[in-house]
C-alpha positions as CSV (number, residue, x, y, z in Angstrom):
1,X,-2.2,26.5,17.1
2,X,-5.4,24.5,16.1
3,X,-8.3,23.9,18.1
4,X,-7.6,20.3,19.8
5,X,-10.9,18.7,18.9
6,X,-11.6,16.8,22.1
7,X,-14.6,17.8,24.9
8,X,-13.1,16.3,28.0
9,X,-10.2,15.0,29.8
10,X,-11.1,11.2,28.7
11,X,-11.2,12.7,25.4
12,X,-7.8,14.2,25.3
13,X,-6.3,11.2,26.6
14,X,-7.8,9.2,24.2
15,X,-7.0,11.6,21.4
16,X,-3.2,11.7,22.6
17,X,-2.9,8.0,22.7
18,X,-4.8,8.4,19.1
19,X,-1.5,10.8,18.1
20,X,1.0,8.7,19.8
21,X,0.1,5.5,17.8
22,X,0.1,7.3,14.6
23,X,3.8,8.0,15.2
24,X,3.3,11.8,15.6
25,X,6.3,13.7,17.5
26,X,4.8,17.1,17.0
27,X,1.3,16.7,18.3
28,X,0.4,20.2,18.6
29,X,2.1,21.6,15.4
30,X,-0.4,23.4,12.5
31,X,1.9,22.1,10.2
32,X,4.1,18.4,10.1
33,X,7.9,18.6,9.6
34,X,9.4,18.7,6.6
35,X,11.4,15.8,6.9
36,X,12.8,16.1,3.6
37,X,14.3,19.6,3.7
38,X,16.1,18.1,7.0
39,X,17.8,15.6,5.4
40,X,18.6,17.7,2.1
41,X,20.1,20.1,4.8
42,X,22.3,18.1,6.6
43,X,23.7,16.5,3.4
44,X,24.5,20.0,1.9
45,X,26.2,21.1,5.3
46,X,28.3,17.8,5.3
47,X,28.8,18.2,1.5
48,X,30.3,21.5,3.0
49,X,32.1,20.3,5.7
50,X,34.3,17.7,3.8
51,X,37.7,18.9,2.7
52,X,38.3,19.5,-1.4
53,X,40.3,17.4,-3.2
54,X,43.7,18.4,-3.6
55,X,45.0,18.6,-7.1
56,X,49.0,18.7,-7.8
57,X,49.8,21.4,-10.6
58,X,53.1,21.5,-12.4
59,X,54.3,25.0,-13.3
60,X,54.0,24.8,-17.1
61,X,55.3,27.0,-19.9
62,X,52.5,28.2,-22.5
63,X,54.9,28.1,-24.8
64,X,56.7,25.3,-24.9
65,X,55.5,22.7,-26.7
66,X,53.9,19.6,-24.7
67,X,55.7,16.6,-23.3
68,X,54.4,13.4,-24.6
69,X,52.6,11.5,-21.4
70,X,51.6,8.7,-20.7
71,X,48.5,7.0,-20.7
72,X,46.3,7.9,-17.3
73,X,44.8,5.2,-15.6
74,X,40.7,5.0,-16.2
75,X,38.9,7.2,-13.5
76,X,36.9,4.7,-11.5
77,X,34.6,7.7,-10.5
78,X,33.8,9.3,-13.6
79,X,29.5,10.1,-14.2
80,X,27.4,7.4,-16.2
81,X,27.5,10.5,-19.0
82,X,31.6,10.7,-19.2
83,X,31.0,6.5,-19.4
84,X,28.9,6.7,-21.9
85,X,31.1,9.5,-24.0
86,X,34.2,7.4,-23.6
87,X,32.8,4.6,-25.0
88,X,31.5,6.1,-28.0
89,X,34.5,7.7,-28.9
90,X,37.1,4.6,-27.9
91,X,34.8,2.0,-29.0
92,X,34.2,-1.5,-27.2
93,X,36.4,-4.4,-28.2
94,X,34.2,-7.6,-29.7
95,X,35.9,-9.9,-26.8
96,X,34.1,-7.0,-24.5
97,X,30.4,-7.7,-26.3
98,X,30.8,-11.3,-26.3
99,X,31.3,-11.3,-22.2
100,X,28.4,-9.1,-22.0
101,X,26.4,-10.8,-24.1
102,X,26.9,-14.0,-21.8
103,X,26.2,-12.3,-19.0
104,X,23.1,-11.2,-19.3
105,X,21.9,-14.5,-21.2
106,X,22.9,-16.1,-18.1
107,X,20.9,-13.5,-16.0
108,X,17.9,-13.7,-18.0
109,X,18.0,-17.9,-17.9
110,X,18.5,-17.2,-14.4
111,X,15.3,-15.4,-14.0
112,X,13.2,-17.5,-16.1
113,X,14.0,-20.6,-14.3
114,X,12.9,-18.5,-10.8
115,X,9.8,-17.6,-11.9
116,X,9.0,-21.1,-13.4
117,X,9.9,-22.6,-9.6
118,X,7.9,-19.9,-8.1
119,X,4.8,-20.5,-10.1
120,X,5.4,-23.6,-12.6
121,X,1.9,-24.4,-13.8
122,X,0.9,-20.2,-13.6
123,X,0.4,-20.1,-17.0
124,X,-1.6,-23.0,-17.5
125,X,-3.7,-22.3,-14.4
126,X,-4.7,-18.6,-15.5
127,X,-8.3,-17.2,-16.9
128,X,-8.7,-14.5,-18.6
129,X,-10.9,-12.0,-17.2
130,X,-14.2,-11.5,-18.8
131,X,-18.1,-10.7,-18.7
132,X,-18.5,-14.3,-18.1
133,X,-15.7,-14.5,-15.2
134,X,-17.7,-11.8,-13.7
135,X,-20.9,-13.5,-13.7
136,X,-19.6,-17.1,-12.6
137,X,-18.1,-14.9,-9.1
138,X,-21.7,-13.1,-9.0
139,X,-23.4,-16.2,-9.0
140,X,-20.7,-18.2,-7.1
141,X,-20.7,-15.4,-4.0
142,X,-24.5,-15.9,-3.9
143,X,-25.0,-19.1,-3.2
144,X,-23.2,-18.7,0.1
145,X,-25.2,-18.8,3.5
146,X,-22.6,-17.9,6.0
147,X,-19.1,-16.5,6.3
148,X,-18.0,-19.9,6.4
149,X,-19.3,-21.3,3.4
150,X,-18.4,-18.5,1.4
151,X,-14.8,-18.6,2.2
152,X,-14.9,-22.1,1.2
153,X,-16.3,-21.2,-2.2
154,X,-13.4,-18.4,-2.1
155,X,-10.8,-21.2,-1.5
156,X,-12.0,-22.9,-4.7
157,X,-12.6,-19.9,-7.1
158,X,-10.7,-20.1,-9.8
159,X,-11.7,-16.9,-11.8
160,X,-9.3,-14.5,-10.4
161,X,-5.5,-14.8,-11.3
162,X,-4.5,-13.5,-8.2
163,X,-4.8,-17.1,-6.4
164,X,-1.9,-17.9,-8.4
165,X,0.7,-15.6,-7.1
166,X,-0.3,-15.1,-3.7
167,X,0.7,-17.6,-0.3
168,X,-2.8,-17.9,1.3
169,X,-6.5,-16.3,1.0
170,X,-7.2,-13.2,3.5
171,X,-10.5,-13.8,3.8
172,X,-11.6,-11.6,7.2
173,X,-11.3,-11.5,11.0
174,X,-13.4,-10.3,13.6
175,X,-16.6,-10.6,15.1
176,X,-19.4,-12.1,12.7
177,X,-21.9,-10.3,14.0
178,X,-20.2,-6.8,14.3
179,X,-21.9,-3.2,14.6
180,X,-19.4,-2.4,12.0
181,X,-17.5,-3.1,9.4
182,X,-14.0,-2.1,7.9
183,X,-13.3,-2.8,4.2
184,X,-10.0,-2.0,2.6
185,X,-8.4,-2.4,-0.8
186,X,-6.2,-5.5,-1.1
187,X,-4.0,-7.5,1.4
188,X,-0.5,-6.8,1.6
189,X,3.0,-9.1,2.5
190,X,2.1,-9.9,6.5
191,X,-1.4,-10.4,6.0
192,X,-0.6,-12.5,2.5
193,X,2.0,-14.9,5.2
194,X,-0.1,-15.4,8.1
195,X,-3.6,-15.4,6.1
196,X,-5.2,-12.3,8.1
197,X,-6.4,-8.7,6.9
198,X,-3.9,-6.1,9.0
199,X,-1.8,-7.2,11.0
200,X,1.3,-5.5,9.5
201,X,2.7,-2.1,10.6
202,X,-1.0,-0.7,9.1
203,X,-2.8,-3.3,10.7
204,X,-1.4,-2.2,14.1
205,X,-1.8,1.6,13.8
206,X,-5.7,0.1,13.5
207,X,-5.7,-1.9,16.4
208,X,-4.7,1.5,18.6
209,X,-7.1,3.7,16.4
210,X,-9.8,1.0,17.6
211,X,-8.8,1.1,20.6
212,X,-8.9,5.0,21.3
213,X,-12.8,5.0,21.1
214,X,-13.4,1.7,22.8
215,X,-13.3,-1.0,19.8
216,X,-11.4,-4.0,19.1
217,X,-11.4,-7.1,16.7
218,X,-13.9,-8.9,19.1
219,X,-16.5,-6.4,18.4
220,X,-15.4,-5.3,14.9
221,X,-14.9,-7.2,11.1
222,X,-11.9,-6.3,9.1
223,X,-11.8,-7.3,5.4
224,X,-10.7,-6.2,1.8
225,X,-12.3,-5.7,-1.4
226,X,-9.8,-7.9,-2.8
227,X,-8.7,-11.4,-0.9
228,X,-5.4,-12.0,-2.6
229,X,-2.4,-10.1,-2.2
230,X,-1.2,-8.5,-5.7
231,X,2.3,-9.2,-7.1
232,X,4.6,-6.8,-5.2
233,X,1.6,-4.5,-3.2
234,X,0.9,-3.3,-6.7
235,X,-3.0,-1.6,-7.1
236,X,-5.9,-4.5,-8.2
237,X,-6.5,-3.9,-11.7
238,X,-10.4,-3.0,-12.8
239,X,-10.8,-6.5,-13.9
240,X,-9.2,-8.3,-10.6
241,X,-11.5,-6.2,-8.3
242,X,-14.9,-6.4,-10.6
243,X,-14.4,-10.0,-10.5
244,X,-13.7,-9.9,-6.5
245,X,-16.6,-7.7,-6.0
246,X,-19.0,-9.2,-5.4
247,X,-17.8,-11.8,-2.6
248,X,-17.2,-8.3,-0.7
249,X,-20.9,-7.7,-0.9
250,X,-21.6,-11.1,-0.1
251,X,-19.5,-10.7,2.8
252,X,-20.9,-7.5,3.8
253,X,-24.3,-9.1,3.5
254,X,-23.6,-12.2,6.0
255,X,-22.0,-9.6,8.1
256,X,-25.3,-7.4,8.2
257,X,-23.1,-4.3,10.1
258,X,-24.5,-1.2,10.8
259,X,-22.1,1.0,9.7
260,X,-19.4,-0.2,6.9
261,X,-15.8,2.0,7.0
262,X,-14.0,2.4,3.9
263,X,-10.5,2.3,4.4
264,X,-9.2,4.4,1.9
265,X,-10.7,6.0,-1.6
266,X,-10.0,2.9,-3.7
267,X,-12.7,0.7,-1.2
268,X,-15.1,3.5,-1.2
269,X,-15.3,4.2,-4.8
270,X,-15.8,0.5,-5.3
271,X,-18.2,-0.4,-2.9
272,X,-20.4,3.2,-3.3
273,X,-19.7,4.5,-6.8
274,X,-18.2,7.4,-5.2
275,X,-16.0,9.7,-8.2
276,X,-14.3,12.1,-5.5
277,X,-10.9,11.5,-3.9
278,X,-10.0,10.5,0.0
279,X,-10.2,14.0,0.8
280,X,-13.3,15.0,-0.4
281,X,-14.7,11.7,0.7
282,X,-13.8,11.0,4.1
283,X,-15.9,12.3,7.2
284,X,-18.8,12.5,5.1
285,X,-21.9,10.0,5.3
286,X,-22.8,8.0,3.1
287,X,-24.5,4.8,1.6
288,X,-23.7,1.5,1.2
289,X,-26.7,-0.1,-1.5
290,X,-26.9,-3.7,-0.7
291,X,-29.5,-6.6,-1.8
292,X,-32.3,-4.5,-1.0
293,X,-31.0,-3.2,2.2
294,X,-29.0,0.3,2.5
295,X,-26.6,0.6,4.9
296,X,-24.7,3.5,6.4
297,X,-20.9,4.5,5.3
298,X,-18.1,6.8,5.5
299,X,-14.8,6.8,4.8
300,X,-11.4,7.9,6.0
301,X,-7.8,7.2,5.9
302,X,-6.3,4.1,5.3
303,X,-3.8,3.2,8.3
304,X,-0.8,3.2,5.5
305,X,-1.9,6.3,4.0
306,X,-1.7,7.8,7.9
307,X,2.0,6.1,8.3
308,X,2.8,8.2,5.4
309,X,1.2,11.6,6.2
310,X,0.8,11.7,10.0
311,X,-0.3,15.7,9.5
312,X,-3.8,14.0,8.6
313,X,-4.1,12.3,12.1
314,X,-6.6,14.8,13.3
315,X,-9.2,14.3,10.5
316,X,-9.1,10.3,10.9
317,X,-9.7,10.8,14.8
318,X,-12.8,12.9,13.9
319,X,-13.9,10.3,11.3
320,X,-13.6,7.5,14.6
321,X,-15.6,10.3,16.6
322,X,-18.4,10.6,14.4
323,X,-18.5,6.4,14.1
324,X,-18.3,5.9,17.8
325,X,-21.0,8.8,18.4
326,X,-23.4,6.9,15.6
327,X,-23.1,3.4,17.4
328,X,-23.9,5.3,20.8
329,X,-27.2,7.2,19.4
330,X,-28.4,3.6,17.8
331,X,-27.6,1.2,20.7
């Protein structure tokens, strides 16, 4: 059994409802359920369970010679490698090729004419990424003076071929003038729809872990390294978050919080230069180099990341420990 690290009864509470929002039904286990070997488990006992085929068998002769039969009927439930085998030695008849053919010229016409619908003038529209991309959003994210303003020159910016895929801009939400600051990687489908960094199944499991040590979007910011949802929650390439960088520092900057949170190792290797993974990274302080101001950081783990592996739900509570006891020793 591990050490529960809490110091009082307000504490425990807070930690349990900490455990119960992460989805954990073991609270109190060293070790989280192997889900997996359940599941392989119950398929092999039901594999087990279900009756074997029954197969008729003649009485033969060895020695008689073999009755002419006729042709089975094709197995319907034979593997893709007996497919494949039957094929090469029986052949496939041209009419065959021809319907195949058509079918998949109609399938790829199909396609093309859904993705021209989907994005029509995409190809026009798009930049390719380079130095100079970079230094237009440098000096675009500059020349901001509030939050406002720079999600205005956000709205315009055309050097990042994200805008082109994705349904709205998820610029930030929260307070403007918050203590502290949470900064994750990219937006994903919900917060791509309604226009708002988490608020999907993630963005809820960081509402509760706010809440457990007395915060909430009124006196927190929430935002992302990169505005625009990628193509199918795939990672922001090197290019797409270099050239979104810097409006993340702008916004860090208009923000002026005294603590900023990396969600995740992918915000805090961008934002500090960090080279070590989430694991070695998170719970440890360190700091964020701003325009001439330096700023204090840490990371931990990114709400998804905690959906996935709930056994890490006792490091991320002492991560929001150690940022609720730094906002109490600087108030």
């Amino acid at each position: 059994m591990s050490e529960v690290p809490v110091a009082n009864a307000a504490e425990l509470e807070a930690y349990l409802e900490f455990l119960s929002a992460v989805g954990v039904d073991c609270a109190m286990e060293d070790a989280p359920i192997d889900r997996f070997a359940q599941t392989q488990a119950q398929m092999e006992k039901q594999a087990q369970a279900r009756p074997a085929p029954q197969q008729n068998f003649a009485p033969t002769n060895s020695f008689a010679s073999p009755e002419p039969t006729q042709s089975q009927p094709k197995n319907l439930s034979v593997s893709p490698a007996e497919m494949a085998r039957n094929l090469r030695e029986n052949g496939v008849s041209a009419d065959d090729k021809m319907k195949a053919r058509q079918i998949l010229e109609r399938q790829r016409a199909a396609k093309e004419s859904a993705v021209q619908t989907v994005m029509p003038n995409a190809a026009d529209n798009a930049v390719v990424p380079n130095a100079e991309t970079v230094g237009s959003a440098r000096s675009a994210a500059s020349s901001a003076q509030s939050l406002d303003e720079l999600r205005k020159i956000l709205s315009g910016f055309e050097g990042c071929n994200l805008r082109l895929t994705a349904k709205n801009l998820v610029f930030g939400d929260g307070s403007s003038k918050a203590r502290v600051m949470f900064v994750g990687e990219a937006p994903g489908r919900e917060e791509d729809i309604q226009g708002v960094p988490f608020v999907g199944r993630s963005g809820h499991l960081l509402d509760r872990m706010l809440k457990a040590v007395g915060l909430d979007r009124s006196n927190v910011y929430i935002a992302n390294v990169v505005p625009w949802r990628p193509p199918g929650n795939r990672t922001p390439t090197p290019h797409e978050t270099e050239i979104c960088r810097p409006f993340i520092q702008r916004q860090i900057e208009l923000v002026d919080p005294e603590i900023v949170v990396f969600l995740g190792a992918a915000s805090a290797k961008t934002l500090s230069g960090a080279r070590d993974g989430i694991r070695k990274l998170r719970g440890k302080w360190l700091t964020y180099n701003g325009e001439g101001t330096q700023r204090k950081a840490i990371a931990t783990y990114h709400p998804a990341y905690l959906l996935r592996s709930p056994a890490e739900k006792r490091y991320a509570w002492r991560d929001m420990l150690q940022i609720r006891a730094e906002l109490e020793t600087t108030e």
